[in-house]
C-alpha positions in Angstrom: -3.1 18.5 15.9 -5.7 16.2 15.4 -5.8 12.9 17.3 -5.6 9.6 14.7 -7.8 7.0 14.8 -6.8 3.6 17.0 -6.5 1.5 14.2 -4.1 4.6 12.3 -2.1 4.4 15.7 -1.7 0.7 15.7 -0.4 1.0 12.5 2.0 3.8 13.3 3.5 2.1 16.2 3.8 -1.6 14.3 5.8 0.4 11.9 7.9 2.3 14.3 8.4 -1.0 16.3 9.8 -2.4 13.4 12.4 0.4 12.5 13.5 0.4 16.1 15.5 -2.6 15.6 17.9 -2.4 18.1 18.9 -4.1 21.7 16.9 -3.8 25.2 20.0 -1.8 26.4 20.4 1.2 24.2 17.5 4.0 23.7 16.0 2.4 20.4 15.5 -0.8 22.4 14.0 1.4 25.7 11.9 2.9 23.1 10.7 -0.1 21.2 9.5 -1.2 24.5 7.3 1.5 25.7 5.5 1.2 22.0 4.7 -2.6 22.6 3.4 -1.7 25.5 1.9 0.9 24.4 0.5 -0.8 21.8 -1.3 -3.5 23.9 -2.5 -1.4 26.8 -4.3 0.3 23.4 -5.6 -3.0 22.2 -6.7 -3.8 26.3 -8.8 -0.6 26.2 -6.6 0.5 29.3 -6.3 4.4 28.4 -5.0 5.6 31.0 -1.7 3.1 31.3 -1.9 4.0 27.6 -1.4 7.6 28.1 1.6 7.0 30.6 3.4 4.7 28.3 3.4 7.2 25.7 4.6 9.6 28.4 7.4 7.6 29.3 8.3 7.0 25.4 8.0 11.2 25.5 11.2 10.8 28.2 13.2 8.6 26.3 12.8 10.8 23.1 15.7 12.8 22.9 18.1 9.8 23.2 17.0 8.8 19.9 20.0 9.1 17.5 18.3 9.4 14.7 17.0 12.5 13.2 14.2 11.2 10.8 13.3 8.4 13.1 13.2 10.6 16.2 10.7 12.9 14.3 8.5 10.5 13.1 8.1 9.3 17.1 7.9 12.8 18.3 5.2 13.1 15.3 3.0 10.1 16.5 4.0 11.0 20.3 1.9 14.6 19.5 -0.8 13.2 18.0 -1.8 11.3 21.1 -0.8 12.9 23.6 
């Protein structure tokens, strides 16, 4: 799979950020947090705290409830990892 651009994954995780709308203490929440970090170790050109943030979002994953959100993750997870 090809790897997207920075500013296509920027504007993949903004939008997954925003449909993760949910509390720090459930898996959406977890989640939500490892893409804002994610996302600003990307804009701090740290690639390699990148890369383990995305890992850790990886782990969380499958605690994901739903389906068609979960896939798009797994989706953006693939092409950056």
């Amino acid at each position: 799979m090809t790897r997207i651009t920075d500013k296509e994954a920027l504007a993949r995780m903004d939008e997954l950020i925003h449909d993760l709308d949910a509390p720090l203490d459930t898996p959406q929440g977890l989640m939500r947090e490892h893409l804002t970090a994610a996302r600003s170790y990307l804009l701090g050109s740290m690639p390699e705290e990148y890369q383990l943030t995305l890992e850790l979002a990886r782990e969380t994953l499958p605690e994901i409830d739903q389906p068609e959100l979960r896939s798009r993750i797994d989706d953006f997870l693939r092409q950056q990892l």
